[in-house]
N, C-alpha and C positions, 0 to 999 in steps of 0.2 A: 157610383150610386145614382140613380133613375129617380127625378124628383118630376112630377106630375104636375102642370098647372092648371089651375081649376079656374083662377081669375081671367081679365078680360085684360092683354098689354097694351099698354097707353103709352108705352115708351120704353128706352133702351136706351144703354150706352157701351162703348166698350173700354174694359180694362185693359191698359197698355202694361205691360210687365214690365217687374222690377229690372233698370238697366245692370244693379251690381250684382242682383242673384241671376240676370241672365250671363253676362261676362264670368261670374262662377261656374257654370251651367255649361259654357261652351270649353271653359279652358279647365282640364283633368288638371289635376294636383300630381307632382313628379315623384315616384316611389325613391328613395334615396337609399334605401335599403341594401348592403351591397349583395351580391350573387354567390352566393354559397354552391360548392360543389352539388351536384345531384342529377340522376340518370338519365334526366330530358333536356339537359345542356351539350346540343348537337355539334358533332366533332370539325372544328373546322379544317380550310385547307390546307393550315399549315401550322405543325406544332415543334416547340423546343422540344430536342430529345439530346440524350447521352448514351456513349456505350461502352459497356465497360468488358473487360476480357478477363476472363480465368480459364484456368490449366491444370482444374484437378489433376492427381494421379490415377482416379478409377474410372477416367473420361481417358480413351484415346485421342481427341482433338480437343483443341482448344473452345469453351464457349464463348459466346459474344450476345452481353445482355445489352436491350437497348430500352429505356423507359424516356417515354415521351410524355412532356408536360402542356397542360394548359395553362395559359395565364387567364386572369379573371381578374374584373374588374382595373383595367388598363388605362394608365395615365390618374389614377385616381388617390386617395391614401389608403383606398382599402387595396389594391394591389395585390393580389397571390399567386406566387407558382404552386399548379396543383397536381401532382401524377394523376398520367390518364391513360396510358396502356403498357405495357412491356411486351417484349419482344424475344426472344430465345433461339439463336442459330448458334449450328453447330455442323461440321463435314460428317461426325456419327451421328449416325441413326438409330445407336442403341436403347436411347434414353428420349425416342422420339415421340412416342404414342401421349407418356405421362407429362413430358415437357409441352406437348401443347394445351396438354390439359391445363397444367399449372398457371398458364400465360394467361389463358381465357379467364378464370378463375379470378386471378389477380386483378388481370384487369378490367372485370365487372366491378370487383370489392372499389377498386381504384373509381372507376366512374359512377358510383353509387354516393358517393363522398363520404362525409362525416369523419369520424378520427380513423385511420388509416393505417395507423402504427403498431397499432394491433398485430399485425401481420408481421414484423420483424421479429418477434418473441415468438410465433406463432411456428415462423419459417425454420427458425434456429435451433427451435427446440424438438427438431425431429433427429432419429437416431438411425443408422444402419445397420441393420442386425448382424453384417459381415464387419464394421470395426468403422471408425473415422479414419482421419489421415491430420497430417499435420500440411499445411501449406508454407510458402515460402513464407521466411519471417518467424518459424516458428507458431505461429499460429494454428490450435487445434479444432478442426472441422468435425464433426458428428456425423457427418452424411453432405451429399450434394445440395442437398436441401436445402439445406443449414449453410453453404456456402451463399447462394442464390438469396437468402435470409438477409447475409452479410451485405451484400451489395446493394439488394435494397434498402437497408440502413444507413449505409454510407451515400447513397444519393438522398433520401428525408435529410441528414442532415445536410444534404450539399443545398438543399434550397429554403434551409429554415423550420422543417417540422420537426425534426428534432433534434433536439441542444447537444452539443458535443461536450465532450466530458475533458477540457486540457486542463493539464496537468500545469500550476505556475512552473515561472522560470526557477523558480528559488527549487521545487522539487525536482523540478528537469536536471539542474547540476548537481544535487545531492545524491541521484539516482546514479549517474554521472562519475561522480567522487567513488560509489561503490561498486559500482560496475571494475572503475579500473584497479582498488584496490582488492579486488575479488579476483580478478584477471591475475593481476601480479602475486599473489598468492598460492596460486595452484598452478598446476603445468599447464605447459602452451600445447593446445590440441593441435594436431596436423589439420591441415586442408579437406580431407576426407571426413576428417570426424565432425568439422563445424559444418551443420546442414540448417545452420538457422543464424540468425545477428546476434543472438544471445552466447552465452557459456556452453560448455558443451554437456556439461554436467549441471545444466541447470532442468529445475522440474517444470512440473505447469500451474499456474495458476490458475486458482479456481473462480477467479473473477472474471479475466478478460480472457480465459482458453490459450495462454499462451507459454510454451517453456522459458518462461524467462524467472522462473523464483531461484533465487541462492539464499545460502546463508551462511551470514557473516556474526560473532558474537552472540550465535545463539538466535538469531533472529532473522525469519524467513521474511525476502523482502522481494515483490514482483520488481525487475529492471523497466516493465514494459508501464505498468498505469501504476503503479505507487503502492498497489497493497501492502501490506506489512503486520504484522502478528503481534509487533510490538506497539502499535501505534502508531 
């Protein structure tokens, strides 16, 4: 604001400024706020990754996922490992065009941050209109997708974002108790017929996709995560 003098100056002094509003003035306040995932957090030289391998049946080679994390806010107590890209090789190239698609994809959603997990439900619950497969372990896949789903779940929780679901001890040998006394009650299947850890005559469970329900006394009960019909 432009203030005009009209009077005649007979004098002057000068105002020396405040020493504690100047040392305020010079020294910024430290934001403590920790660093939240988000798309302008530039990739550095060097990141944690893991790789994990599968061997569909409807893949002639084996794939090899690889999902690379960031850490954030390091040596601090806010501390996070955060996924920041994935990675998809494989020696076929039949499933090459959409697999790099899926990668870029992923991981933009990955480096965009915010909740992330989204995408495991998202991934699992695609179908192939030619049929699933079951993978080693008994475990029923939907689609490759839906494998690729899998893996990404199983690494969220390998670093914390999402909870794993164990099973106590006290369930684990109860499961245990009936596995063997289901085992000794029916016949022993040959080496050919057992293509899973489970029974050979066991179904699938509609909880965890996996053949592993029998039933014993009327009541269907998962060997693999504990479901049970009867409680």
């Amino acid at each position: 604001m432009t203030v005009k003098i009209s009077n005649k100056i007979v004098g002057y002094r000068v105002k020396k400024a405040d020493p504690a509003a100047g040392e305020s003035a010079a020294t910024p306040q430290q934001d403590n706020t920790p660093v939240q995932m988000n798309e302008n957090i530039e990739r550095p030289d060097f990141l944690l990754g893991t790789t994990y391998k599968i061997k569909p049946p409807v893949a002639e080679h084996a794939m090899y996922i690889t999902i690379n994390d960031i850490l954030l806010n390091e040596d601090t107590d806010h501390e996070s490992r955060q996924p920041y890209e994935v990675f998809i090789n494989s020696k076929s190239m039949e499933h090459f065009q959409w697999v790099i698609a899926l990668t870029r994809v992923i991981s933009a959603v990955f480096r965009k941050g915010g909740d992330v997990t989204f995408l495991v439900e998202e991934l699992r619950s695609v179908y192939d209109p030619n049929g699933g497969y079951f993978k080693k372990g008994g475990v029923f896949m939907p689609s490759l997708v839906a494998e690729i789903g899998a893996v990404i779940e199983k690494h969220l929780k390998a670093i914390g974002l999402l909870e794993s679901e164990e099973m106590s001890e006290t369930t684990k040998r109860i499961l245990a108790e009936k596995r063997a006394e289901f085992e000794a009650s029916t016949s022993t299947a040959t080496n050919d017929e057992k293509s899973s850890d489970y029974p050979a005559n066991a179904t699938m469970c509609g909880k965890c996709s996996t053949k592993a329900v029998i039933v014993m006394d009327g009541c269907a009960t998962c060997l693999s995560c504990g479901d049970s019909k009867c409680g």
